[in-house]
C-alpha positions, 0 to 999 in steps of 0.5 A: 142174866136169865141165860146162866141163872141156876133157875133157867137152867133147871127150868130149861132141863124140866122143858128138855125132860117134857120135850123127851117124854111129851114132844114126840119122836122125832127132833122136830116134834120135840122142837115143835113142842117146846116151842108152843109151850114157850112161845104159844106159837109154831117155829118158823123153817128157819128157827126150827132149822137153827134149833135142830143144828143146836140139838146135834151140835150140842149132842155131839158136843155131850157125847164124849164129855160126860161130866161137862153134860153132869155139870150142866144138869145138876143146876137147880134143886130138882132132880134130873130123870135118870132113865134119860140119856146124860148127852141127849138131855144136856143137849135138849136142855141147850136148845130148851135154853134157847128157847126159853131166852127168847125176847118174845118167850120172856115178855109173853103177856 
């Protein structure tokens, strides 16, 4: 139910925003990132790998779909950031998704 609720969405698109902004240079920093504020531990080799092949499948996904990756980061009230790429977002967004769907992120006590 959480994963395509507009509220997860949008929740998922502010954690993409921060992983751009906040998480670092690289994919993995961004990962790395998300994932400690999520899950309040490091991603394991094969977790950041599987989110890492997320991120460049969903990017090229995004890329030549512009209205797709719109659709997807107009869910919620909150605005989008503008300044940010539409296919780098949508696609940092799906792998924020994935993160915050996780069984442990959603009964973190």
């Amino acid at each position: 139910m959480t994963l395509n609720d507009p509220q997860y969405v949008e929740a998922a698109r502010k954690l993409a925003e921060r992983m751009i902004r906040e998480g670092g240079a690289t994919p993995a920093e961004r990962v790395q990132f998300a994932f400690r504020l999520a899950a309040a531990r490091a991603p394991g080799d094969r977790e950041l790998a599987m989110l890492l092949d997320l991120f460049a499948k969903a990017k090229t996904r995004y890329l030549p779909q512009r209205e797709e990756a719109l659709k997807l980061l107009g869910a919620g009230e909150a605005k989008r950031d503008e300044a940010l790429d539409i296919a780098e977002l949508a696609a940092w967004t799906m792998v924020a998704s994935t993160i915050l769907n996780l069984d442990e992120t959603i009964t973190k006590g």
